[in-house]
Each structure stands twice: as C-alpha cells, then as structure tokens.
C-alpha positions, 0 to 999 in steps of 0.5 A: 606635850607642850610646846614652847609658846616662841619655839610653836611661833617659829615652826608655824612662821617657817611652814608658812614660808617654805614655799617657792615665790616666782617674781619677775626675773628672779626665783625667791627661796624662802628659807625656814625658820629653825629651832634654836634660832634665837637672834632676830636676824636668823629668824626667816633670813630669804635668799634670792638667786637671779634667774639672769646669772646661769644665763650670764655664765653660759654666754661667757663660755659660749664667748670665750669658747668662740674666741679661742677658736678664731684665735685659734683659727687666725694663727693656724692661718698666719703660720700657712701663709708664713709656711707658703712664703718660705716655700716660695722663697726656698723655690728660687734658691737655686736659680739665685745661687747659680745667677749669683755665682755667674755674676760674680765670676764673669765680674772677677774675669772682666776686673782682672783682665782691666787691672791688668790693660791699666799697666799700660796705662801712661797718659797724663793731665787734662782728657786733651792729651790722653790721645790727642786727636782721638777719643779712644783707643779703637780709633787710632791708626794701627801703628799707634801715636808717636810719642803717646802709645805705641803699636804693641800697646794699642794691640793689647788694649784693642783685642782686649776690649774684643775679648771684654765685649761678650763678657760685658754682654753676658754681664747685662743679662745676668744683671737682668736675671738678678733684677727679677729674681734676686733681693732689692738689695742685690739688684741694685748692687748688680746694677752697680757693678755693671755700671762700675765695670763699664767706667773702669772699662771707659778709662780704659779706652781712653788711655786715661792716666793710671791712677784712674783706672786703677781706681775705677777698677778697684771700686769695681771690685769693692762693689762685687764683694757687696753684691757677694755679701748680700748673695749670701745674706740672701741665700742665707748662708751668712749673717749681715756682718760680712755685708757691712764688712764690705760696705766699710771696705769700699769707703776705705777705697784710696782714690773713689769712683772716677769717670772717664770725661 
C-alpha cells in the first residue's frame, strides 16, 4: 500500500506532537495533525490553558461564598439589634400610657377649675392696681379690698388655690416621670404644660384682668392637646398629622402666652 507522500508527512508530524510539554506556569497541549487538513493554518494548531485559571475560579468562589456569609451574618445582626430595640421600646408601653393619661387628666382638672377663678377676674390697667398694696390674693385681709374684690370672691379664689396646690404637686412628678421615661418630644411638652398651668394659675393669684387669664388658660390647653398628640405618636396609636394639627392650633391662640408681672 502506498501513502500519500504530504498525507505520510502529517501523520509522522502529528506522532511527533502528541506528547504533553510542561512549561513553567502553563500545561501545552499539543494537538495533532489530522488527515484531511489541508489549510496550513490547521496543520498542528497548539492549544494552551493556564495552570492559573482553575486556581482564579476557585478563589473567586471561595470570596464570594465568604461574602455571602458575612452579608449574610450582618443583616441577621442589623435585624436582632432591630428586634431588641422594639423589644425595649414596647417594654415601656404601658408605663407611657398610664404616665400619659395621668398628666393629661390632672391637666384638664387644673384648666378647668382656672377657667372657671378667671370669671372672677375684673381688675383693670397697670399690675399697681390689680390689688393694690398687695401681690396676691392670699395676702389680702379676709373681708377683701373695698372697691377691688370683695369677701365672697377672695374666698374663692383662696380655697381654690388650696384645692390647686396637690394638684400641681402631682403634676410635677408626673412631669418628672414624663422626663425619664417618655419621648423628647413629650417631655419638653410636659415641661411646658407645667410651666403654662403655673402663669394661668399666676394671673390668677394676682387678680389680673381677665383677658389675661383667660389667655394664659387657653395656651394651657393648647399645650396639652400637643402633649396628647405626641402621646399618641408615641404610643403609636396615631400618625403625626393630629400633632401638627394641634401645633397649628395653638398659633391660632387670640391673645398668646402672657405672664403675670
């Protein structure tokens, strides 16, 4: 049988080259030749793969595996801490309602009892004359002031500021209660409330004209209905709309906050 003179060439050529060469850093596979072959390209083509690449891969997917186990890890801890957070927060519900509901109630309780002393309110012009010779109420003579107040209204003004006193004591530590345990927010309305209560209950004292303690009382109430809007909020039983509601009220307020002098 004879061969094909170029076809016995490719066959002893592709014998040749079919053997592994091992470089440095690389695997050389020699592929080779086939019959048929005739472009000059195809004859004995070498194909290389890196020794580096398998290596490449695996520490890819040893990163991202690492990877996703600390992301993985790291929002497992964000959603505990998360969870602890609410746990303590819901822990002070209760405590919050009842501080919350106490303060508004002995609030309302001192509002109405001043809104009703400022009916008997009917000094007029400067501080000189609201009881003149005197600073307050408590310290007049038991008849009252001839022409300025009489007996009747002295004695009322005087056993309600008696009936106030415990109030306004129990006021302060719900206050205080407030400070420790509720928002920011309600505590600086707490603060404020007390503070509101004690000018209206001033006024009072000093027999000032009406319009102020009439005012003083109103500025009250408009800082309760804050501190009632942000109890909510804080008990989250409502959104921050009734909040803002209250705060647009009290900018509404006819006369403003007035101080006794």
């Amino acid at each position: 049988m004879v061969l094909d003179p170029l076809y016995a060439r490719h066959l002893t050529a592709g014998r040749r080259r079919a053997h592994i060469a091992i470089d440095v850093g690389s695997i050389r596979v020699l592929e080779p030749c086939r019959p048929g072959w005739r472009s000059a390209g195809n004859i004995g083509n070498d194909v290389v793969v890196s020794t580096w690449t398998p290596v490449i891969v695996a520490l890819l997917g040893i990163a991202g595996t690492l990877s996703a186990a600390l992301l993985t890890q790291r929002a497992a801890t964000r959603a505990e801490m998360s969870r602890r957070q609410l746990a303590d927060r819901d822990r002070w519900l209760d405590e919050r309602l009842r501080v919350a509901r106490s303060v508004i109630a002995t609030a309302e309780t001192i509002e109405r009892e001043l809104y009703s002393n400022c009916a008997h309110l009917t000094s007029e012009g400067t501080r000189e004359s609201w009881l003149p010779g005197y600073t307050t109420v408590l310290l007049i003579p038991a008849d009252g002031i001839s022409g300025t107040i009489d007996k009747i209204t002295r004695d009322i003004l005087v056993d309600s500021h008696e009936m106030l006193s415990p109030k306004f004591d129990e006021l302060s530590l719900l206050e205080a209660e407030v400070q420790l345990i509720g928002s920011e927010e309600e505590a600086a309305l707490a603060d404020q409330l007390v503070e509101d209560l004690m000018v209206a209950a001033s006024n009072v004292e000093a027999f000032a004209p009406a319009d102020h303690g009439f005012a003083a009382v109103l500025a009250a109430q408009a800082t309760r209905k804050e501190f009632m809007a942000a109890s909510r909020a804080s008990l989250r039983v409502d959104t921050a709309a009734e909040a803002n509601e209250a705060r647009h009220a009290r900018s509404l307020l006819p006369f403003g906050r007035r101080r006794a002098l």
